[in-house]
Each structure stands twice: as C-alpha cells, then as structure tokens.
KOLGUVEX-509783 format. One record per residue (C-alpha): residue number from 1; residue in three letters; x, y, z. Coordinates in nm, 2 decimals. Example, Ala and Ser with C-alpha at 12.3 -4.5 7.8 and 13.67 -1.06 7.14 Angstrom:
BEGIN
    n  res       x       y       z
    1  ALA    1.23   -0.45    0.78
    2  SER    1.37   -0.11    0.71
END
This chain:
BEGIN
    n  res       x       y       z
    1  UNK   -2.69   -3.53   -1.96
    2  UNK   -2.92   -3.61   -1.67
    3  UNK   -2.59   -3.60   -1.38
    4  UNK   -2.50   -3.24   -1.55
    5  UNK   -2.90   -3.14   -1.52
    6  UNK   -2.89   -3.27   -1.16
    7  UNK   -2.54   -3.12   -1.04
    8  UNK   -2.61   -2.78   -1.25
    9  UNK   -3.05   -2.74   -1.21
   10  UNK   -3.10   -2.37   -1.34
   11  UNK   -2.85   -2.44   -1.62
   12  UNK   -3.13   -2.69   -1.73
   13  UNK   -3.43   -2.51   -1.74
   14  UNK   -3.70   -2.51   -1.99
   15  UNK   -3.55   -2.21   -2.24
   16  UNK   -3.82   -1.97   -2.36
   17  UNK   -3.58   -1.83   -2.66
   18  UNK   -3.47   -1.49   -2.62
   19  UNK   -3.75   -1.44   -2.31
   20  UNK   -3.51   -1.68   -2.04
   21  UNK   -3.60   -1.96   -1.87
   22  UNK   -3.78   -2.07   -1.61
   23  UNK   -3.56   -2.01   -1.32
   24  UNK   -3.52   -1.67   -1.49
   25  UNK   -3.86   -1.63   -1.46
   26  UNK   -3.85   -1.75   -1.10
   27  UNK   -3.61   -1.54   -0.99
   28  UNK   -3.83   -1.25   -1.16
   29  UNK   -4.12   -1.36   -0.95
   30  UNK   -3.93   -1.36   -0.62
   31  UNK   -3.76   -1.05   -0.69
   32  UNK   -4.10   -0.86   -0.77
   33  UNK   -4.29   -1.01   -0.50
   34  UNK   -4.00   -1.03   -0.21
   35  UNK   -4.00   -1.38   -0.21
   36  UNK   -4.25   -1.65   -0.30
   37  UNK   -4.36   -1.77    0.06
   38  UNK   -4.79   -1.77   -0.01
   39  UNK   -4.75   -1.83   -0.39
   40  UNK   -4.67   -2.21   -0.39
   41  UNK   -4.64   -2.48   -0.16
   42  UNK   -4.33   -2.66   -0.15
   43  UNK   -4.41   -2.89    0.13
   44  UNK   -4.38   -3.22   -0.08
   45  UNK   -4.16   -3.52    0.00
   46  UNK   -3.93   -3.70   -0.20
   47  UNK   -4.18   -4.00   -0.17
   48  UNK   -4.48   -3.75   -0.28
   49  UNK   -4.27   -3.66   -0.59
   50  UNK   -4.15   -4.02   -0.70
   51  UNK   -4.53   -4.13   -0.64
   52  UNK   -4.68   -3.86   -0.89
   53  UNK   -4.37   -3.93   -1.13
   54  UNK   -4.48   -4.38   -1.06
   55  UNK   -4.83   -4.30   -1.15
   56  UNK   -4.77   -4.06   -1.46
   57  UNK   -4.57   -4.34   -1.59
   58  UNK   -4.25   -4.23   -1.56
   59  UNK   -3.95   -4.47   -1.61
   60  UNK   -3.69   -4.30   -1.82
   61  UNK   -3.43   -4.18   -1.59
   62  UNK   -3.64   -4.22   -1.30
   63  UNK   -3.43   -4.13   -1.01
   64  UNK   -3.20   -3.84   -1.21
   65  UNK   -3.55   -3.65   -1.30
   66  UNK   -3.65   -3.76   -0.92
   67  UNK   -3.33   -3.57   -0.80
   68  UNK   -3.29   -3.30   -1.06
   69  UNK   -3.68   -3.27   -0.92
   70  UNK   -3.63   -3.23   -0.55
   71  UNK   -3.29   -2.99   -0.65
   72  UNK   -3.50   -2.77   -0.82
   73  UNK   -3.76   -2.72   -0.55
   74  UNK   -3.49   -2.64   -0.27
   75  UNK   -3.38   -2.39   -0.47
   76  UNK   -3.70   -2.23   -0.51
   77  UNK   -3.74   -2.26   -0.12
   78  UNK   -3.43   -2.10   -0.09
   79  UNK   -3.63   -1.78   -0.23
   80  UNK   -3.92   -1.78   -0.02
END
C-alpha cells in the first residue's frame, strides 16, 4: 500500500466522506486564491522532513511516508 500511496499521492489523501479530500481541498484553495504562493512555505528539504518524522518517532515505513511526503509537497508547489 505504501509504493501505490507514493506512485499515486492525491489518490491517498485523508478522505473527508462525502466533503473530498485533502488535495480536493487543496486544489479548492489554489483555485479560489490563484495559487498558494504566501499561504505556506514549502521551502523544506528532504533532510528537514526525515528529521521532524526521526524526532516524532516515526519508524513504520519510514522512507515510503518520507517519499509519499516530499511527493506530496511538489505537487502542492506545482500550484503556487
């Protein structure tokens, strides 16, 4: 499950039900505001993300939520 969330990201979003998901919600955002450039800042390396994941304990899967982690956030990018 963790190479199909990595090779297929928005497919694996949090699901809100009948509301979408997160990406949905995303691409809402983007859409509404005409981009996302000032709302977040995306400017983290890999070695900033597998350091938060290290020190919030994180061990199951490590590097497929490390990748299916830095996926996601060049795909947000790709909106701003």
């Amino acid at each position: 499950m963790v190479n199909k969330a990595v090779n297929e990201p928005a497919l694996y979003a949090t699901t809100f039900g009948y509301s979408g998901t997160d990406w949905d919600y995303v691409l809402e955002l983007a859409r509404e505001r005409g981009g996302l450039r000032g709302l977040i800042n995306l400017e983290v390396c890999e070695a900033e993300v597998s350091s938060i994941l290290a020190k919030a304990g994180f061990t199951y899967r490590f590097g497929g939520v490390l990748e299916w982690i830095l996926k996601t956030m060049e795909m947000v990018r790709s909106l701003s």
